[in-house]
Structures are given as structure tokens and as C-alpha cells.
N, C-alpha and C positions, 0 to 999 in steps of 0.2 A: 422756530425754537423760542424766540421772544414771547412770540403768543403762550405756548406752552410751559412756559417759567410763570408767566403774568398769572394765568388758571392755576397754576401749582402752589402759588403765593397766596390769591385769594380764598381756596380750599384751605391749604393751611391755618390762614390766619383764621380762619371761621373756626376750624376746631379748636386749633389750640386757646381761642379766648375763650371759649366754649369750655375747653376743658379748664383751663386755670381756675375760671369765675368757682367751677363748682370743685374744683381742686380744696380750692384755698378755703370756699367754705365747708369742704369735708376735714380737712388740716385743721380747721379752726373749731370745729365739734366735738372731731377724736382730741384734739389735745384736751378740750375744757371735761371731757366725760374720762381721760385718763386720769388727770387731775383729781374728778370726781372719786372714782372706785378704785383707783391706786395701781401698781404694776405689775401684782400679783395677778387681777382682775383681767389686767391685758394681754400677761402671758397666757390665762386659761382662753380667751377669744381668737388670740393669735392663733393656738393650737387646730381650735374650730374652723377658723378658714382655712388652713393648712388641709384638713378632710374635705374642706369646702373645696379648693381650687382642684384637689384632687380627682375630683369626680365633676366637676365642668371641662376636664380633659378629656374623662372618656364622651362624655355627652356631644362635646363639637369634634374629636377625632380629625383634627385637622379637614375637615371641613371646607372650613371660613377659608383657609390658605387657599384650597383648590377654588374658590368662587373667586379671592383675588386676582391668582395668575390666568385662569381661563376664560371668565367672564370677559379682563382688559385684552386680553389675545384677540378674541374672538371679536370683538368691535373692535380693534384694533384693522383684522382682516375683511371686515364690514360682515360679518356670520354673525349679526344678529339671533335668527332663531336659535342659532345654535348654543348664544349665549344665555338665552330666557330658557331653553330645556336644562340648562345646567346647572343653575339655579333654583329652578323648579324641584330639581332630582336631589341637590341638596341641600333643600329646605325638609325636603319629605323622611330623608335619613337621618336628620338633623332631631328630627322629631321622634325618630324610633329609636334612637341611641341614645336620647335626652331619656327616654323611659325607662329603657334597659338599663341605664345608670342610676335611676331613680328606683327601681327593683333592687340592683345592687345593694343601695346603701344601707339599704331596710334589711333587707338578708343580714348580710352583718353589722346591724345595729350594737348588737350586742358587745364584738370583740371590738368595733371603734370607741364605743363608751368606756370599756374595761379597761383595752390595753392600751390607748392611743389619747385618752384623753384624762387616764389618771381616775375614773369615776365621780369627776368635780361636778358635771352635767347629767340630765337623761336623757334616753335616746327619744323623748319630744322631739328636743330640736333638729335631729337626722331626718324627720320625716318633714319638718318644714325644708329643709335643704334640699331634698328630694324633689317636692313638690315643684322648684323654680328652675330644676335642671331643665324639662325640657324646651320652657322658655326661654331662657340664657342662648340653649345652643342655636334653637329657630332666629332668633336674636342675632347671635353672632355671624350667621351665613348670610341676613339682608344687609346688616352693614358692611360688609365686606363689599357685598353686589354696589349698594353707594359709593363705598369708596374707590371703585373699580371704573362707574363712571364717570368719577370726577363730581358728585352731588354731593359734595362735603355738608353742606348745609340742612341736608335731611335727617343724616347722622347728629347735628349738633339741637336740631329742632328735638328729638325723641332724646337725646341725653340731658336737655333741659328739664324737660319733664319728668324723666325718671327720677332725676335727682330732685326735684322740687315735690312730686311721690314722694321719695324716701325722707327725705325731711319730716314732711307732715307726718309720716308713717313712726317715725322716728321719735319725735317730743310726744307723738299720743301715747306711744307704748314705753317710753321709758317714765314721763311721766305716772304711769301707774305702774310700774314694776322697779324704778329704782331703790327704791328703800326693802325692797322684796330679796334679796339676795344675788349673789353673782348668777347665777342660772338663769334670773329671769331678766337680768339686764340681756344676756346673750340671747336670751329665747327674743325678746324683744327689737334687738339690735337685726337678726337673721329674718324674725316675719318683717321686718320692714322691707329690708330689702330683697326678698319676693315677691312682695306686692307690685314696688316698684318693679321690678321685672318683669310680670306676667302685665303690669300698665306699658312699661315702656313698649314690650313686645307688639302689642295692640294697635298703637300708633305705628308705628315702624312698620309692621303689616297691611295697615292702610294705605302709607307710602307710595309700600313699593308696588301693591295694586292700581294705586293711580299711574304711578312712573310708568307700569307695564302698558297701561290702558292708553298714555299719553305716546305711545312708543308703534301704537295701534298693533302690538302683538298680545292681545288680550286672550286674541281665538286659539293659541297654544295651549291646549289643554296636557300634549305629550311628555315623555319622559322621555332621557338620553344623557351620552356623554356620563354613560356607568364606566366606560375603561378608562378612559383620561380625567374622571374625576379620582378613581381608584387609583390610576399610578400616582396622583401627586398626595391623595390623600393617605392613602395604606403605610407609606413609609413614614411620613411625617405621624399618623396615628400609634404606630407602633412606637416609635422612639420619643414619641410626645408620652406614653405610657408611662414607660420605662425612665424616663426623664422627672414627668411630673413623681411616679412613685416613689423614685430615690429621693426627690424634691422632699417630698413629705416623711418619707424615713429620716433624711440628715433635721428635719427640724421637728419630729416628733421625738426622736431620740434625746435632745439637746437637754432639758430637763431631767430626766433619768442619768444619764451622763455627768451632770453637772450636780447630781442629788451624791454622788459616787467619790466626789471631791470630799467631801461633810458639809457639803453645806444640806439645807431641810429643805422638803419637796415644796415649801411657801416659798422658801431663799430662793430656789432653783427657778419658780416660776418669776418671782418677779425679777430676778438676773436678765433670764430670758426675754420675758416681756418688755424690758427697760431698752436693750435693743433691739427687738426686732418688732416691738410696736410702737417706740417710743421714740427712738435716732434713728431707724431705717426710714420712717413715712417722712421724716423731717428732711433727711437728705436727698429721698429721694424726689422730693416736691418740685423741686424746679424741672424736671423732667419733663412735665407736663406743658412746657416751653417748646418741646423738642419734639416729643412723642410724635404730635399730630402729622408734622413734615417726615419724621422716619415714615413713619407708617405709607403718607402718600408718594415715597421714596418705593414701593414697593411695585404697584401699576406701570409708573414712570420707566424704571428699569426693566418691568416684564414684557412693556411694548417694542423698547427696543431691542431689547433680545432676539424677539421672535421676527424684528424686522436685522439683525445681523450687524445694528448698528452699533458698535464700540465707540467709536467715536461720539456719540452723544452718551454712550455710558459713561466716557472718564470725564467729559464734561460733566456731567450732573451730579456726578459721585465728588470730583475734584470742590466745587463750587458745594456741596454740603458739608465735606471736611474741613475745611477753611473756619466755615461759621460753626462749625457744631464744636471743632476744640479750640476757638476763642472762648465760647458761651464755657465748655467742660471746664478749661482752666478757670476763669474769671469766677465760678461757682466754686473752684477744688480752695480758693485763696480766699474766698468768703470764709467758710465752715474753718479752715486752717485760722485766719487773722481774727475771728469773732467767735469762735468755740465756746469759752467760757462765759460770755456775754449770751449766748444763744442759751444755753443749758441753764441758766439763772431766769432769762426773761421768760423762757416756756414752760419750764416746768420747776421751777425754784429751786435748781437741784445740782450743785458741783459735778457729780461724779457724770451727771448726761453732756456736763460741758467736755470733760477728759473725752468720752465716747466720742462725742463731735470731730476733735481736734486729731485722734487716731484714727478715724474714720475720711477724714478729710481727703488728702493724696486719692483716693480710689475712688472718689465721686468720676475723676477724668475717666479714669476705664470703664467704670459704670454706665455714662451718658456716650462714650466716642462707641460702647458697644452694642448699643441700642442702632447707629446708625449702617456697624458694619452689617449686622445679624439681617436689616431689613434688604439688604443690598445684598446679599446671598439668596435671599428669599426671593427676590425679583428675577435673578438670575435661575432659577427653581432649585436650589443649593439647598432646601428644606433636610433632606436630610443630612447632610454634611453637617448645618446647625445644630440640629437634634444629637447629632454622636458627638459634636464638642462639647454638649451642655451634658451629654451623658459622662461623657471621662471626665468633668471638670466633678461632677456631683461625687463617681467613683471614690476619686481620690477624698473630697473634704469631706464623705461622711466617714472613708477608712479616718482620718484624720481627727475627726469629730469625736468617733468611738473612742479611739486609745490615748487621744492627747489630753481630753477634758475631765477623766477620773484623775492626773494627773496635775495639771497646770488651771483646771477650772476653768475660771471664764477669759485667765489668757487665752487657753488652749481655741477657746472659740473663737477669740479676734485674727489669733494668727489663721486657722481655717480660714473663715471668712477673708481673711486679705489673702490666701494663696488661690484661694475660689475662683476671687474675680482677675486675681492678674492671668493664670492661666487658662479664664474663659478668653476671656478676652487675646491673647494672644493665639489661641488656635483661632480663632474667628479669623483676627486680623490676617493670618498667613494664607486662611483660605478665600479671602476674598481679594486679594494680590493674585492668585494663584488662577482663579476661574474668570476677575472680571477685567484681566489687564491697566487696571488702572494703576497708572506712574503717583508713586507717593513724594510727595512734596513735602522734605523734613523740615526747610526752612519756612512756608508758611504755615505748615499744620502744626509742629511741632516749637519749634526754637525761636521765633518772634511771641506767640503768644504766652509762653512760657516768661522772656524775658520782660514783658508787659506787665503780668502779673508782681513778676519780684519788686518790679520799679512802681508800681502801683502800693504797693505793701509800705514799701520805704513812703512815700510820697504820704500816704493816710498817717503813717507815724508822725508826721509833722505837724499834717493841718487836717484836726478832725474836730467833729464838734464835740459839745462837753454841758450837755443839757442833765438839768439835774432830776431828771425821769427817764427810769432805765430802760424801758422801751423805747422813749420817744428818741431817747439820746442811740440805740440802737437800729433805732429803723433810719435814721436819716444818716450816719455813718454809713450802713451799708451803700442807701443812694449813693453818698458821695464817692464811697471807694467803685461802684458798677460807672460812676459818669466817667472819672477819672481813668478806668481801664476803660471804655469804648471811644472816650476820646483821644487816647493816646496807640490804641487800635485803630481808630479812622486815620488820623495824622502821621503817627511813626511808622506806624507797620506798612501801610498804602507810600511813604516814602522810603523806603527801605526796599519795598520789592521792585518799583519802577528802577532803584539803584541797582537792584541784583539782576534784574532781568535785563542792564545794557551792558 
């Protein structure tokens, strides 16, 4: 078990710095180029991925999920070959589906530019989005196979690179399309990152041909494991459909909705853009803290599953809840205690600080549900996840619809907070319900909770008071994270040795 915590930590940490590094410098681009073209700019881009992630759904079809659970199965039960034909088989469908979605989107070119994107763009850019589908999805079934057997570092070596692609891709094509108009910023923004994809995929290809070769099952030329990749994929594809589609109706509607209040289809886009390109990437950034360990939460739980072992699931589920809603809290009383300070330092702007501040309390359900969602998945609970994220969408876009001609862009914060309370709350009950694991209200919940209040109080006292607002910004926050994990190492570690005698 030690052995297996110790590979689970150094995996993690590889992604997740891995990801932060190019995080923080993607956080740190989008803010200076929203800045640049304003939020009107970001609502019409926002729109664009919105088409974009929609159709990288149908391209991997849940896919990647079935290379996860079956790949780690199968060496798990030492079926190697059996693990390399299944992979094999969906890398190949991975590829015929990345194209038939890439047909798709050309087919109706037309009604996505029209009705879906306002006619701000042309349908140029659908045939670049096209073109990277079927790399994404080949893409997304080899990393899954890494992360399957624990080669977290293969995954961080090829997402290095993409991103330092998409960079260079990035300053050459805006540099000659900025002053060109919204359109070719976007056209610009999308070929980069197809380049970078069709490169990353390239390397990552190489990879896993080495890994095969190092593995001496290079002679596998065969296909298999179509049924057992179909049972975990087909359900998960369908209601990953039907998911992502509702996904992309509740946020392509959101401007037409919000244009219904009186405000003007500029007001409406940059409303919209202001949140969900502007305060969701910001909140949602520390995640990337977190992500890399959910996701290797995934393997970890699917091997003991198929080994019957519970007992090492409530271990490993117990010991990630613990850390993961210390981190949600200690993040929910950042964005709460420096709201206004954040919305001024990033983007010189009051009303983003207010958004920070009502947004704050639901950072905790946002990050604690990232950890149930992958601990369902391990457990192959795939579609259970899929039908919670489907009734959650149900409800906010009926909600969306009728509340936002009415209340405007209240109508959308209350959606959005009813969203994620009750995603999150069907997650949480189905993952009590399938993986037995005993919840622990006093250390997940009620210590770190009181940590944070006491940590709030404590920063009201003694904080610094530098007279550059950033600089006085970034080292407050230091102070308040040292402050809460010092008082989490100390308090909380004697409190529980008090509770548990």
C-alpha cells in the first residue's frame, strides 16, 4: 500500500506541476488578450469552444474512459495482450469518430454560424476545428493508456510541448491578426491550437510506440475487446451526447436569453463573456492543484474494484477527502476574503470583484466534485455520472430559459449556483451508495471549515499593506494559505487524535 501511495504521489505531482506551469501561463495570456479585445470579444470565443468541446465529445465517445478502466484491469490481472489489443482497437475508432465528427461539423456549417454563434464569425473557422478533431480524440485514448499505467510523465512530457506549440502558434498568428478584427483573433486563437494538437498527438504517438516496443508486445498487430470496450463506452457515449449537447444549448442560449431582458446583443455578449470567460477560468484555476491526483484517483480505484477490495477503496477515497476539502475550503475563503482585490488586480474592474465574491461558497462543490465524479468512474459508475450531469443541465437550462428574460443576469448566477449544488449533491449520494465509503463529517467537513473562519479573523489583524496592489495582493494571499495549513497541520492533527480517543 505504501509503495502504491508513494507512485501515486510521484505521478501526481508530475502532472499536476506540469499542468499548473502551463496553467498559470495559459491564465496569464487569456487574462492579458481579454484585457486586449475586451468582453464582448470573449463572449463571442467562449461561444466558439462551446461548438468546440461539443464535437470533441462525439470524436472520443467516451473512448478514453474505457482505455482507463480496462487497460488498468487488465494488467492489473497480468492480460497484458489483452490490454495492448484494447487500446489498439481504441485508438483506431478513436480515429473514425474524430472524422465523422469532423464531417459533421462541415455539414452544418451553416446552421452553427447562423443560429449558434449570432453570425459574429465564418464558417472558416469550423473547418479548422474540424480538421483537429481527429487528433484530440487519437490523443485522448493514448493518454488515458499512460495514465492507466502509471507513466504520468509521458503525459506531462507531450503536454509540455503542446503547450509551448501553442504558444509560438499563438503570438505568430495574433500578432498578425490582432488589429484585423474579432474573427481573426478567434480564427487565430483555434489554428493555434490545432497545430498544437496534431504536434502534441505526434509525440504522444511515438511514446506509446516505444512503451509498446519496450513492453516487447510490439508483434500485436490484432484487434479485440469490441464488447467490453462497447459496454463501458456506448453508455458513457450516449449520455456524454446528450450531456455535452444540453451543455452547449444552456450556454449558447445564454445571450439570446439575456438579449430578452433589454439588454443589446453586445451587452448580452459581454455579460456573458465577463463570466464565463472572465471569473470562471479565474476560479476555476486552482483546480489544476487537484485535477492531476482526481484523475489518477481513477486507475487506483478501478484496480481495486476488480480486485473486490473495499477496504482499500475507503482508504484511498477517505485520505483524498480529507486533503482535497481542506485545499476546496482554503480556496472557497481566498476568492470570499480578497474578491474585490482580485477583480481590480486582474482585470481593473469592480463589478468582476462582486462576481468573485458570489461566486466564491461554490468553488467547495466545484473542486470536492471533481473528486467524487472520478471515484464513480473507477468504480465504472460512468453512467450514473453522465445521468447526474444530465438532470443537473435539465433543470439550469429549463431555468436558464425562463428565469433570464426575467431577472437577467441574476437569473443566470442563481442557475449557475443551483447547477452546481445539485450536481454535486447527486454525485455525492451515488458515490456513498456504490463505493461504501464511511464519510467523515468531522474531518472532511467541520474542522476545515472552522480553520478557514479562524484564519479570515486572524488575516483581519495581521496582513501586509504594501503600497502596490498586486504585490500587496499576492503576498496576503501567501500569508492567509500559510496561516490556514499551519493551523491545519497543528489544530486540526490535534483535534482528531483528541476525537479519535
Amino acid at each position: 500500500m505504501r509503495e502504491k501511495s508513494k507512485l501515486f504521489f510521484i505521478n501526481g505531482s508530475i502532472l499536476t506541476a506540469t499542468a499548473l506551469l502551463m496553467k498559470f501561463a495559459s491564465l496569464v495570456f487569456s487574462i492579458y488578450v481579454t484585457n486586449k479585445i475586451g468582453s464582448e470579444a470573449v463572449g463571442i470565443f467562449t461561444l466558439i469552444m462551446t461548438v468546440y468541446l461539443f464535437f470533441i465529445t462525439i470524436a472520443t465517445s467516451g473512448l478514453n474512459v474505457a482505455v482507463s478502466v480496462l487497460v488498468s484491469e487488465y494488467f492489473a490481472k497480468d492480460k497484458g495482450k489483452l490490454a495492448i489489443k484494447t487500446i489498439r482497437t481504441c485508438i483506431l475508432c478513436s480515429l473514425l469518430l474524430g472524422l465523422f465528427a469532423s464531417f459533421l461539423i462541415i455539414i452544418f456549417s451553416n446552421f452553427i454560424i447562423n443560429v449558434c454563434l449570432h453570425n459574429r464569425v465564418s464558417s472558416k473557422i469550423l473547418f479548422y476545428i474540424g480538421a483537429g478533431l481527429p487528433f484530440i480524440a487519437m490523443s485522448a485514448c493514448i493518454n488515458s493508456y499512460f495514465t492507466s499505467i502509471r507513466k504520468a510523465y509521458k503525459n506531462a512530457i507531450t503536454q509540455v510541448f503542446e503547450f509551448v506549440v501553442k504558444v509560438i502558434a499563438t503570438i505568430y498568428l495574433l500578432k498578425m491578426n490582432i488589429s484585423k478584427g474579432v474573427e481573426n483573433i478567434c480564427i487565430s486563437l483555434i489554428l493555434a491550437d490545432v497545430i498544437s494538437e496534431v504536434c502534441s498527438f505526434t509525440l504522444v504517438y511515438i511514446l506509446y510506440k516505444l512503451d509498446i516496443r519496450s513492453k516487447k508486445y510490439n508483434n500485436i498487430h490484432s484487434f479485440g475487446q469490441r464488447l467490453n470496450i462497447l459496454k463501458i463506452s456506448f453508455p458513457v457515449a450516449v449520455t456524454s451526447y446528450i450531456r455535452s449537447g444540453l451543455s452547449a444549448l444552456k450556454q449558447l442560449i445564454i445571450p439570446s436569453q439575456l438579449e430578452k431582458s433589454g439588454l443589446s446583443c453586445e451587452h448580452s455578449l459581454s455579460a456573458y463573456g465577463m463570466i464565463n470567460g472572465m471569473i470562471l477560468p479565474v476560479i476555476t484555476f486552482p483546480t489544476v492543484l487537484i485535477y492531476s491526483y482526481c484523475q489518477l484517483i481513477i486507475p487506483e480505484i478501478s484496480t481495486y474494484c476488480a480486485q473486490n477490495n473495499f477496504k482499500a477503496i475507503n482508504y484511498v477515497s477517505n485520505k483524498a477527502f480529507k486533503i482535497l476539502c481542506s485545499f476546496a475550503f482554503c480556496i472557497a475563503f481566498i476568492f470570499w476574503k480578497f474578491s474585490n482585490e482580485l477583480g481590480m488586480a486582474i482585470y481593473n474592474n469592480v463589478e468582476a470583484g462582486l462576481y468573485f465574491k458570489i461566486l466564491a461558497p461554490l468553488t467547495f462543490f466545484m473542486y470536492v466534485d471533481h473528486i467524487v465524479d472520478c471515484i464513480l468512474k473507477g468504480l465504472n459508475k460512468q453512467f450514473g455520472v453522465m445521468c447526474c450531469n444530465i438532470i443537473d443541465l435539465c433543470f439550469t437550462t429549463c431555468f436558464i430559459y425562463f428565469l433570464l428574460p426575467i431577472y437577467g443576469i441574476n437569473g443566470y448566477l442563481f442557475s449557475f449556483v443551483f447547477s452546481e449544488i445539485l450536481n454535486f449533491s447527486i454525485s455525492f449520494w451515488q458515490m456513498i451508495k456504490y463505493s461504501r465509503i464511511r464519510i467523515n463529517v468531522l474531518e472532511w467537513f467541520i474542522f476545515p471549515f472552522a480553520i478557514g473562519t479562524l484564519t479570515i479573523f486572524i488575516s483581519n489583524i495581521f496582513h501586509f499593506s504594501f503600497s502596490n496592489m498586486v504585490v500587496n495582493l499576492i503576498m496576503n494571499i501567501l500569508l492567509f494559505v500559510t496561516t490556514y495549513f499551519l493551523l491545519a497541520f497543528f489544530t486540526l492533527k490535534k483535534n482528531i487524535l483528541l476525537f479519535n480517543k
